[in-house]
C-alpha positions in Angstrom: -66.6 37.7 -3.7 -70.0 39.0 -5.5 -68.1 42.2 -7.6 -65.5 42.1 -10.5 -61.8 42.9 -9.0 -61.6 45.4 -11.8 -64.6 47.3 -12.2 -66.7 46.2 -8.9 -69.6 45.3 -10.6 -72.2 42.6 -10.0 -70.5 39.3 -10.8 -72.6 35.9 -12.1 -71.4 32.5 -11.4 -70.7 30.1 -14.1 -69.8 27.0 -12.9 -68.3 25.6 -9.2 -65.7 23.3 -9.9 -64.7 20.8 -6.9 -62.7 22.7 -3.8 -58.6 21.8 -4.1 -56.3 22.4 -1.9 -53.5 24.5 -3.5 -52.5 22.6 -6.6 -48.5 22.8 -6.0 -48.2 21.9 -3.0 -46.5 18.3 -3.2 -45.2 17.5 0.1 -42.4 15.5 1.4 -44.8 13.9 4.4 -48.2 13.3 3.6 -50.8 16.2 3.7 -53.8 17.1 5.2 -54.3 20.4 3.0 -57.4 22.8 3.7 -59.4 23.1 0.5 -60.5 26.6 -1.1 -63.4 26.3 -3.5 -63.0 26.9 -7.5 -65.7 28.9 -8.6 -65.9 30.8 -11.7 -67.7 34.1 -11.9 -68.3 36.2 -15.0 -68.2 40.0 -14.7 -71.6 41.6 -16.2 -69.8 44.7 -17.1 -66.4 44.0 -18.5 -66.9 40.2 -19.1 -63.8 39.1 -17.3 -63.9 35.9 -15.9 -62.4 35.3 -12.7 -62.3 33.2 -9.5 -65.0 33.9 -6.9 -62.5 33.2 -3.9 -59.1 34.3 -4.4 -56.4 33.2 -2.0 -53.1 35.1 -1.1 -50.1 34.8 -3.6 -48.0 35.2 0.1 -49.8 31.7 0.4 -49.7 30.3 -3.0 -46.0 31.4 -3.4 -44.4 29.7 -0.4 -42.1 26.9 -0.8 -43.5 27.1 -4.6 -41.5 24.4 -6.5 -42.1 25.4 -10.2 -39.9 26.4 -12.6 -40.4 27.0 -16.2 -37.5 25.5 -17.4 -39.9 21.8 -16.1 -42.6 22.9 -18.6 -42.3 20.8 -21.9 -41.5 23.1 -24.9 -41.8 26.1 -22.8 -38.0 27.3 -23.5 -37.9 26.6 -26.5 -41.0 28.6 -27.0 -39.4 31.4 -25.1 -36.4 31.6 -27.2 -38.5 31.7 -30.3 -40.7 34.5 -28.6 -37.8 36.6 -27.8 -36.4 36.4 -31.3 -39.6 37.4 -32.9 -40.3 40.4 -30.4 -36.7 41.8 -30.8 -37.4 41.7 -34.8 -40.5 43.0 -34.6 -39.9 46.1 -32.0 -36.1 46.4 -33.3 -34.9 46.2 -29.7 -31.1 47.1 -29.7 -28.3 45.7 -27.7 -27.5 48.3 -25.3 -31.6 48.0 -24.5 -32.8 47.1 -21.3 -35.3 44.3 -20.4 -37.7 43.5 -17.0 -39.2 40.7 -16.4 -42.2 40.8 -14.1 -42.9 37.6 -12.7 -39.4 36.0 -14.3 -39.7 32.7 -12.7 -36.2 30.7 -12.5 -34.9 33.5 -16.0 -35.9 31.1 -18.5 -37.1 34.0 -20.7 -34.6 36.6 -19.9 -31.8 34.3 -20.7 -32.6 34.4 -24.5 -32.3 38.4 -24.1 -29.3 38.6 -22.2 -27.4 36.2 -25.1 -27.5 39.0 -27.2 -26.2 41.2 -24.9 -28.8 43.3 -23.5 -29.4 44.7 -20.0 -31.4 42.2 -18.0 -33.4 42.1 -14.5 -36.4 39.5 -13.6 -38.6 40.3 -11.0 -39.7 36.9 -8.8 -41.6 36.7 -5.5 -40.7 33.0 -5.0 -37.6 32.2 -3.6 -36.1 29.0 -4.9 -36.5 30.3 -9.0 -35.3 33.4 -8.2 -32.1 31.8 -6.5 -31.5 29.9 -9.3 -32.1 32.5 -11.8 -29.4 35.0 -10.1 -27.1 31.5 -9.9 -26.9 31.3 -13.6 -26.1 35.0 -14.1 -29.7 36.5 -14.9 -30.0 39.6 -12.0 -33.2 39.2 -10.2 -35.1 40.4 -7.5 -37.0 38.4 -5.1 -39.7 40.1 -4.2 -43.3 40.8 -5.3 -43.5 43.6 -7.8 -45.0 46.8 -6.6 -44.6 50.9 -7.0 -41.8 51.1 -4.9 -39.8 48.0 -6.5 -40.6 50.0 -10.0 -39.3 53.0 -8.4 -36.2 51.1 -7.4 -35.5 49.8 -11.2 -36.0 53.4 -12.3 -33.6 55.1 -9.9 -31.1 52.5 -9.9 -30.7 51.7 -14.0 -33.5 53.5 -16.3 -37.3 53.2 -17.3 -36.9 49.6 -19.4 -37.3 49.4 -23.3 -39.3 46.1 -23.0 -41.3 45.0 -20.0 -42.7 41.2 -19.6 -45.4 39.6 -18.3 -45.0 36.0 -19.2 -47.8 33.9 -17.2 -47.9 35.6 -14.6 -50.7 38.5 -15.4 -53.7 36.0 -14.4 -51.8 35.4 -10.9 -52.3 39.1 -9.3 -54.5 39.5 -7.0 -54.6 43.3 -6.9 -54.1 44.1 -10.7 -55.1 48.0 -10.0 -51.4 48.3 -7.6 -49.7 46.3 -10.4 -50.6 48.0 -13.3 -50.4 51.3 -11.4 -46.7 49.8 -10.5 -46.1 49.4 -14.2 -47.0 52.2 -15.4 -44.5 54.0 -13.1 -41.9 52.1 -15.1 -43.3 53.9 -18.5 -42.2 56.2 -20.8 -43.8 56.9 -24.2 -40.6 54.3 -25.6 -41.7 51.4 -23.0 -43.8 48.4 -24.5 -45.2 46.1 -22.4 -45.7 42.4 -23.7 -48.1 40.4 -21.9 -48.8 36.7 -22.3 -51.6 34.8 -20.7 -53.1 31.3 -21.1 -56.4 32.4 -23.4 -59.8 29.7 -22.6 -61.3 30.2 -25.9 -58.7 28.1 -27.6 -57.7 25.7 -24.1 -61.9 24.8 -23.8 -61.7 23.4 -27.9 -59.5 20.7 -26.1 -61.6 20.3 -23.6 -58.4 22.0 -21.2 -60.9 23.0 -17.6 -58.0 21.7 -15.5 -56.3 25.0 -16.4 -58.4 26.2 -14.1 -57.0 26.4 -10.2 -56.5 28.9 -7.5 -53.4 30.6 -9.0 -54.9 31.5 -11.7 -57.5 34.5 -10.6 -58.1 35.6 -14.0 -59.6 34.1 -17.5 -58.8 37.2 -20.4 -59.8 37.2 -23.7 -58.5 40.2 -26.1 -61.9 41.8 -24.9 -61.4 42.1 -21.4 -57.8 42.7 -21.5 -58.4 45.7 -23.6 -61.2 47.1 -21.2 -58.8 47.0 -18.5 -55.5 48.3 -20.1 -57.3 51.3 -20.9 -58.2 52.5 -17.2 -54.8 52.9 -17.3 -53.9 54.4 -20.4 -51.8 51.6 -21.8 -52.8 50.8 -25.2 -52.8 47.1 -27.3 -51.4 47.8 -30.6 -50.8 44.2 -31.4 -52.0 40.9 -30.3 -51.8 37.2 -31.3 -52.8 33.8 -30.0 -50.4 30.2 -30.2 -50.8 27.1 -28.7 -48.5 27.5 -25.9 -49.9 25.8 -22.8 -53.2 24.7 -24.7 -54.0 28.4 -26.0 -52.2 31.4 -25.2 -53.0 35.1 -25.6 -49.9 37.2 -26.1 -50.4 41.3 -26.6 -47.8 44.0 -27.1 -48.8 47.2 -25.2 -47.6 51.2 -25.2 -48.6 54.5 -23.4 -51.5 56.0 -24.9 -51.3 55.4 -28.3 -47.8 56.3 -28.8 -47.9 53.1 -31.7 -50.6 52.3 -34.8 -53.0 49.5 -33.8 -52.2 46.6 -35.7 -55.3 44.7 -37.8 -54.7 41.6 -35.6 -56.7 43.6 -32.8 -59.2 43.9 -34.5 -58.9 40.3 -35.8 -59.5 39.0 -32.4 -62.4 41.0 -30.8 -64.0 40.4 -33.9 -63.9 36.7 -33.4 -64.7 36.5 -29.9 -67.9 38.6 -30.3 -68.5 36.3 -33.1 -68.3 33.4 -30.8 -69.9 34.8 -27.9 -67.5 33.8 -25.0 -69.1 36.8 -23.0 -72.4 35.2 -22.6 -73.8 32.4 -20.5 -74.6 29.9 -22.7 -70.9 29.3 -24.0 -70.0 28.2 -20.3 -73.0 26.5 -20.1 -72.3 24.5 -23.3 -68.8 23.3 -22.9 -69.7 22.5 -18.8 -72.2 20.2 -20.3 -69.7 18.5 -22.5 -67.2 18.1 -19.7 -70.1 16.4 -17.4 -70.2 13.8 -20.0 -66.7 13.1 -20.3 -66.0 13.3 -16.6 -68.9 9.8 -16.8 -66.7 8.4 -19.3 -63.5 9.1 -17.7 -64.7 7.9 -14.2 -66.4 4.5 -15.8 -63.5 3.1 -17.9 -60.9 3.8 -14.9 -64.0 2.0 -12.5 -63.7 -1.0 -15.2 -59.6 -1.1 -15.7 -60.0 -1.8 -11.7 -62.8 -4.1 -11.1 -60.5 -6.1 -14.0 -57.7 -6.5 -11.4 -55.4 -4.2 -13.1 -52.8 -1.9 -11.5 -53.0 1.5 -12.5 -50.6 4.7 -12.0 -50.6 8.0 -13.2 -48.3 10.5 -15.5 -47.8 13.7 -14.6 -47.4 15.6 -11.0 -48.8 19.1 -12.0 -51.2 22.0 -10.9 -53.2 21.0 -13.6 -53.4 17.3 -12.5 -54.8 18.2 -9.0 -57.5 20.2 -10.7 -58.1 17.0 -12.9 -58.1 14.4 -10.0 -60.8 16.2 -7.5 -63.1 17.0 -10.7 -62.5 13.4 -12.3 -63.3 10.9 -9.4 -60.4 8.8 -10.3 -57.6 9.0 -7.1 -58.5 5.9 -5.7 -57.4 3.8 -8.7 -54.2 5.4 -8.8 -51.1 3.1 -7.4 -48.5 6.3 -7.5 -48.2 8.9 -10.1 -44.8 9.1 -12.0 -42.9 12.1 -13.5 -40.0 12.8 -15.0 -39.2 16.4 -12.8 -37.0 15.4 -10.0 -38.5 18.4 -8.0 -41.6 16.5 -7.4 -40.0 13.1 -6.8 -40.6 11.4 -3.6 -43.7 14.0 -3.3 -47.3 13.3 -2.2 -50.2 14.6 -3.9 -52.1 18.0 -2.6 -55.1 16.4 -0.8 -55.1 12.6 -1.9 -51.5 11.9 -0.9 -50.7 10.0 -3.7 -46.9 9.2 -3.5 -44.7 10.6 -7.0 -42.4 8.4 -7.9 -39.4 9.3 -11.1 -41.1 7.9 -14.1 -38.3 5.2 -13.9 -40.2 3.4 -11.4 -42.8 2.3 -14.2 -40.1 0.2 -16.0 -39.4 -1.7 -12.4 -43.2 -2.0 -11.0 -44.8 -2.8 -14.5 -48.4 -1.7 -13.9 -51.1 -2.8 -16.3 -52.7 1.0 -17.5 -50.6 4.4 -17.7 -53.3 7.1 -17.3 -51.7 10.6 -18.8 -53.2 13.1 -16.4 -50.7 15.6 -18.2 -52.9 14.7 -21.4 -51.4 18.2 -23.2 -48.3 16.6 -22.9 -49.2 13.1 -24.2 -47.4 12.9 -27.6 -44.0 14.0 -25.9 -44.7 11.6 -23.3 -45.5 8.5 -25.0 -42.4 9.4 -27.5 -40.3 9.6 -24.4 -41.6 6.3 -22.9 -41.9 4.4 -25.9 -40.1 1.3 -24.5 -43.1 1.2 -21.9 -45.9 0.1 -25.4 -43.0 -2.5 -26.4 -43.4 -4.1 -23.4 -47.2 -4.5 -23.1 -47.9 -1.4 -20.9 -51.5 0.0 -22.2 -51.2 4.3 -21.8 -55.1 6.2 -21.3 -54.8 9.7 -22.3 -58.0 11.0 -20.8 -58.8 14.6 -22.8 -60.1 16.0 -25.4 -61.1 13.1 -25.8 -60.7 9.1 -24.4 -58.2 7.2 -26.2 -55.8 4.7 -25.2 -52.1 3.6 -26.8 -51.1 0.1 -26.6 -48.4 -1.9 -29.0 
């Protein structure tokens, strides 16, 4: 692709990561996945970053086996978002919620406790079936005008619309935003939240990076788009949700006053220059040296005779292995989400066993590939220290955990 998705101008690579197969894929039999390169592409005009070869969600989204409810912290995230956003836009009882993109209802679940009207939107068929199981009405399909135009005629335009991970994961944002806007009325807010690089690259978090993920906003881009469409950001924070999130609050023209955290945030990313080349440059650099470091001390842990396994069976952890030359050491990879027990790994077909299997197999080195994760791992798996087990967490930066 050699123009933005949004404005169709020029587009300048930053950096190709390695190829991947898709990074969800974990298979019952072993795999011999085709790979789509990973190539990030800056926008000249708007400054949105985005993925040079996008593949089709229709592809992506088959026999997908996330839901969010496997994601540590996540709900509990949720149910403090949904608290703070009903505070802060006084959303009523009798008001009624959608959620684009609602996975397996996680989020709506913490709306329809208090007795509001609820309806997720899901494309993927297992989290949709389980969402609609425990009571939360969803629809699985993509979302489009004429889904929008269904929600409409059959209940009302919504008081609260949600985007919650999701918006990076369209491929044609002009349909979807065109969609939303249908759904609109001068009352409707839209809240949007998306993982946000400035604050996942501190940790050193590329392995965020991977083919559903189109899309890398900042505040700055975000903006730019929105207002092609005359939706408006009145309000818009960042947490550490998933490394470094980016959550906005949106309306119709400008229907609310802009709050000073706008503001707040463009400020600070001019100020930090994450629209220009030599910010991806920089922190591509730093990951080139850590990948050495990463590659060498595994190399070393092996040529010692000592059995190593991985923790952690995620999209993010087959963006990590086929960047960080490290697959080969691996004896299995463990996790404690049943969904991906049994698995093989996209591409490397390494097997996934329940974290359990540790405790019986005893391997020498614990490498945390989901390193975001590590402190709730090793709290979880503290037995495995008291027994001698030596845990690698690999990023931000190398460390290691032994009793």
């Amino acid at each position: 692709m050699k123009s933005c998705q949004i404005c169709k101008s020029k587009l300048t690579c930053l950096h190709t990561i390695a190829s991947t197969p898709l990074e969800d894929k974990y298979t019952r039999k072993p795999n011999k996945l085709p790979k789509y390169p990973l190539d990030l592409s800056i926008c000249e005009k708007c400054s949105l970053v985005q993925l040079a070869t996008l593949v089709s969600p229709k592809i992506s989204y088959k026999d997908y086996l996330y839901q969010s409810k496997t994601t540590v912290g996540l709900d509990g995230h949720y149910k403090q978002y949904a608290k703070q956003i009903i505070k802060k836009l006084n959303i009523s009882k009798n008001s009624f919620i959608v959620d684009i993109g609602s996975n397996d209802g996680s989020f709506l679940t913490h709306f329809k406790e208090k007795g509001m009207q609820v309806i997720g939107i899901e494309p993927s068929n297992g989290p949709a079936k389980i969402a609609n199981q425990n009571g939360i009405k969803t629809m699985q399909t993509f979302f489009s005008k004429e889904v929008a135009r269904s929600v409409v005629k059959n209940y009302r335009k919504p008081d609260l619309i949600c985007a919650n991970y999701m918006f990076a994961n369209i491929k044609n944002l002009e349909n979807f935003l065109l969609a939303v806007v249908e759904l609109m009325d001068a009352k409707t807010v839209i809240s949007i939240q998306t993982g946000y690089h400035p604050l996942q690259w501190k940790k050193m978090m590329f392995d965020y990076v991977y083919h559903e993920h189109f899309y890398y906003f900042t505040l700055t881009s975000l903006q730019k788009l929105l207002r092609k469409y005359s939706i408006n950001i009145f309000h818009a924070e960042t947490n550490d949700q998933k490394g470094g999130s980016l959550k906005i609050l949106a309306c119709l023209q400008k229907s609310k006053e802009i709050s000073h955290s706008v503001n707040r945030i463009l400020k600070k990313e001019k100020k930090d220059n994450i629209h220009i080349m030599s910010y991806y440059k920089s922190f591509f650099r730093k990951l080139k040296i850590l990948k050495n470091q990463i590659e060498n001390k595994i190399k070393s842990y092996k040529e010692s005779n000592l059995s190593i396994i991985g923790f952690g069976a995620s999209h993010s952890t087959t963006t990590f292995l086929h960047t960080i030359k490290i697959a080969q050491y691996l004896d299995f990879i463990a996790d404690d989400n049943s969904l991906k027990h049994n698995t093989h790994s996209p591409g490397f077909n390494i097997r996934v066993l329940p974290s359990g299997a540790i405790y019986k197999l005893k391997p020498n080195i614990v490498i945390i590939l989901g390193w975001q994760h590590a402190k709730t791992i090793l709290a979880r798996h503290k037995k495995l220290l008291d027994q001698g087990i030596k845990f690698f967490v690999p990023l931000p930066k190398l460390k290691s955990y032994k009793k």
